[in-house]
VEXVEXTOR-924036 format. One record per atom (N, C-alpha, C): residue number from 1; x, y, z. Coordinates in steps of 0.1 Angstrom, whole numbers, always signed. Layout:
! residues N
NUM/X/Y/Z
...
This chain:
! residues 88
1/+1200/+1557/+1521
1/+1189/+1550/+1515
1/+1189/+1553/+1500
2/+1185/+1542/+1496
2/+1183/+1543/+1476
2/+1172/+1548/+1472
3/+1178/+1555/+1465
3/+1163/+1565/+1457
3/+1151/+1550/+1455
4/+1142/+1551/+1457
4/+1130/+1541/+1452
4/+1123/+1542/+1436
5/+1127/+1555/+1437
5/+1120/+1558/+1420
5/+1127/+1551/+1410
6/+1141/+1550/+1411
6/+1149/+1538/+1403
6/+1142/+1528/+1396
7/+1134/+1527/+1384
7/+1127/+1516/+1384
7/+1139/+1501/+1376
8/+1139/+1491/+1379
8/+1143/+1482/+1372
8/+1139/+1477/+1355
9/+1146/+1475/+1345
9/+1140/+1471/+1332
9/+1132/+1466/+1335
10/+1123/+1466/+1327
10/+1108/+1457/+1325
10/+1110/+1440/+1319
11/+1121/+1442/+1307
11/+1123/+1431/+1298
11/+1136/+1422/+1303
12/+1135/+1410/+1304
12/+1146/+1406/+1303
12/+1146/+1391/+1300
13/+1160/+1386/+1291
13/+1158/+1378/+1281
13/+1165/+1363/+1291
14/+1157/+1358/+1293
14/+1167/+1340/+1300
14/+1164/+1328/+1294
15/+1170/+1314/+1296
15/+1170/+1305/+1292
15/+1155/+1295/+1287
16/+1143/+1304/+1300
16/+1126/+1300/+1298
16/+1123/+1309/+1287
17/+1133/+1322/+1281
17/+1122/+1325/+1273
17/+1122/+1347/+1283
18/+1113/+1350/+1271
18/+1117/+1366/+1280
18/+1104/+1368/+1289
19/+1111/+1376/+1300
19/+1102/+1378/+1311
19/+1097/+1392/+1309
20/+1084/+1394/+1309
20/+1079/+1412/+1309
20/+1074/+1413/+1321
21/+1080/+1422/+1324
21/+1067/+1436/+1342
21/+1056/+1444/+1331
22/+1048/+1439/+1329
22/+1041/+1454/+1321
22/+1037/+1464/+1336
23/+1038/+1463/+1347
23/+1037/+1472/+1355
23/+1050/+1481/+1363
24/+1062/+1481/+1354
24/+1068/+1487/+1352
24/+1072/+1489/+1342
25/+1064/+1492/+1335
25/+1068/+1501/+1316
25/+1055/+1511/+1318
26/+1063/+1523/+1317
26/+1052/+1538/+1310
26/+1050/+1538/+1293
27/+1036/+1540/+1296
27/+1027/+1538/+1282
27/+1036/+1544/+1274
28/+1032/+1542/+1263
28/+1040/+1543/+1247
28/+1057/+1549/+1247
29/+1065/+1536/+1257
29/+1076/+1541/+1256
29/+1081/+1520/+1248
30/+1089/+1524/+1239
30/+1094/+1508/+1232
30/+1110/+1506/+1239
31/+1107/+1493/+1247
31/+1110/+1490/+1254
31/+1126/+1477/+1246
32/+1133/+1468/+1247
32/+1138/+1458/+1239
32/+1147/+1448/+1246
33/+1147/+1438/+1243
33/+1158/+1429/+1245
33/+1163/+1421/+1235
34/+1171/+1413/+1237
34/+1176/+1404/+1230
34/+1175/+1393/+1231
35/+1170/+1379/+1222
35/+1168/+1365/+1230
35/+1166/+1356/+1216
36/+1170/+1350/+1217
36/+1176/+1337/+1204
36/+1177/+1347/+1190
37/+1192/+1353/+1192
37/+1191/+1363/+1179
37/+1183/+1366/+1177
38/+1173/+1371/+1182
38/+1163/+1381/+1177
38/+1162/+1395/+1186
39/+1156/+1407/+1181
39/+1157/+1418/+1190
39/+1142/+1419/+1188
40/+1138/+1418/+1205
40/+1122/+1420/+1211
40/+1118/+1431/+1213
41/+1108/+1433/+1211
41/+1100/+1452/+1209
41/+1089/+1447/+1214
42/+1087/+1457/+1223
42/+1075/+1460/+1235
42/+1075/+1471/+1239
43/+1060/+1476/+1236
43/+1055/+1489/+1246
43/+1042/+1481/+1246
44/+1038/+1491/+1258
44/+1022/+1495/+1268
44/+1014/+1503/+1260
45/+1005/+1507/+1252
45/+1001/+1516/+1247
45/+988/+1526/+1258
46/+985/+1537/+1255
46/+974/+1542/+1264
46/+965/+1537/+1266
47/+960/+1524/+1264
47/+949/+1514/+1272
47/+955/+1504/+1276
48/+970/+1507/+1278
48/+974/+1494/+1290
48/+974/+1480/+1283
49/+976/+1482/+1262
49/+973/+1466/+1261
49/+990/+1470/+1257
50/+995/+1455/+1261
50/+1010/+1452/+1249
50/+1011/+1447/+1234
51/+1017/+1455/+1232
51/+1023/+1456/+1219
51/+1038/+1448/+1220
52/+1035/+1437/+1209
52/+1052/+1429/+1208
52/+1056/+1428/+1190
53/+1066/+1433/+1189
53/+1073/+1429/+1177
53/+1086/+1422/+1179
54/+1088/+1417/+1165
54/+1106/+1409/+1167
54/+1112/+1413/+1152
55/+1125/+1414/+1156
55/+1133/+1419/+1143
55/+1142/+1404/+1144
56/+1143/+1402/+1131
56/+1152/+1392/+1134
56/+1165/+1393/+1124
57/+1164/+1407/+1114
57/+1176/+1409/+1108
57/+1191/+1407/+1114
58/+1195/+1398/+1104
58/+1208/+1393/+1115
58/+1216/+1404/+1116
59/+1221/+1413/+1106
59/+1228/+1427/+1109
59/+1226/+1437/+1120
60/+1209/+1437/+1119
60/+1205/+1452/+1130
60/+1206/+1440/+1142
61/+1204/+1427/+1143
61/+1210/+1421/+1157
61/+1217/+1420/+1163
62/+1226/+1420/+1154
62/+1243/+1418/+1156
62/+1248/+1429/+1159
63/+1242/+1446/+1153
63/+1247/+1460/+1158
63/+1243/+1460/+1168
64/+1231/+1456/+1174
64/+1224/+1459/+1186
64/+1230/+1449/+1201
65/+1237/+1435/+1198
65/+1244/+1431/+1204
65/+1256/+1436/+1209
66/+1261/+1442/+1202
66/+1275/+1443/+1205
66/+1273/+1465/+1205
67/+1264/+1464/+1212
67/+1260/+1482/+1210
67/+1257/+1485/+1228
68/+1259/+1501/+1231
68/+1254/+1506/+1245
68/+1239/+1509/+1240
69/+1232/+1507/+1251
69/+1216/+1512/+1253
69/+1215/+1527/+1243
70/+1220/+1536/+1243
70/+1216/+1547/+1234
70/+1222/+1546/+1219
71/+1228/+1536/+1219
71/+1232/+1531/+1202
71/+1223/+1526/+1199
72/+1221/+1515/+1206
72/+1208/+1503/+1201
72/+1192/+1515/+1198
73/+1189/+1523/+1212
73/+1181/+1530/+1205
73/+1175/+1538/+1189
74/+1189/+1540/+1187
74/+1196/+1550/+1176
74/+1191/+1539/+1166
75/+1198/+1531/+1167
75/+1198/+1518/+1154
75/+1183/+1511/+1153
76/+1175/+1509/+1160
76/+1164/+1507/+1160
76/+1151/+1523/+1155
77/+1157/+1527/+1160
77/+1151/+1538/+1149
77/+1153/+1541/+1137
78/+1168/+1537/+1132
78/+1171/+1540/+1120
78/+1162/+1526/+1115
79/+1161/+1514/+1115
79/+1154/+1500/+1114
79/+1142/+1508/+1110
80/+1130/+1511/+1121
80/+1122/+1515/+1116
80/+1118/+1527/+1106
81/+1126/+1534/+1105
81/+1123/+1548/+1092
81/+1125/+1535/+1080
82/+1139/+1528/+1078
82/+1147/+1526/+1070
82/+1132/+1512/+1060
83/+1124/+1507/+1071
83/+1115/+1497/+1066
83/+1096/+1504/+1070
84/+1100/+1521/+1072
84/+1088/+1525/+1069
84/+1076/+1515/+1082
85/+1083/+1515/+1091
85/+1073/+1510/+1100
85/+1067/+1516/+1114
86/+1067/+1534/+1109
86/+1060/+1538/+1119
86/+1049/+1537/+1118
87/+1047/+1542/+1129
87/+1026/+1538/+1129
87/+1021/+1552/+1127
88/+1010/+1552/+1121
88/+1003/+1563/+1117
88/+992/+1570/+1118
């Protein structure tokens, strides 16, 4: 039998457009996909509302395409220091 705790991505990007589970995302984790060159940002915050951003720099999209899940994290954090867009 398969572990159950396994949860499936929350985000995923198709031809309608991207689909979110906000009931499989834990609060303030930023979540991302990819969907008409653009890279989508989503988290849950601790009252359960969503938060969406979009990066649409063709460079950090083009790293983030052709990147593994712990690159793309890497590179999206460097994005945000690099344009001062933590929250405060």
């Amino acid at each position: 039998m398969k572990n159950k705790l396994i949860m499936s991505y929350p985000l995923s990007s198709g031809k309608d457009g991207i689909k979110i589970q906000p009931d499989k995302m834990e609060p303030e984790i930023l979540y991302h996909c990819i969907h008409q060159n653009k890279i989508m940002l989503v988290y849950k915050d601790h009252n359960e509302i969503l938060n969406c951003y979009e990066i649409d720099d063709a460079e950090i999209v083009s790293r983030a395409a052709t990147s593994n899940k712990e690159d793309i994290e890497k590179i999206l954090e460097e994005y945000i220091e690099k344009e001062n867009l933590r929250k405060k």
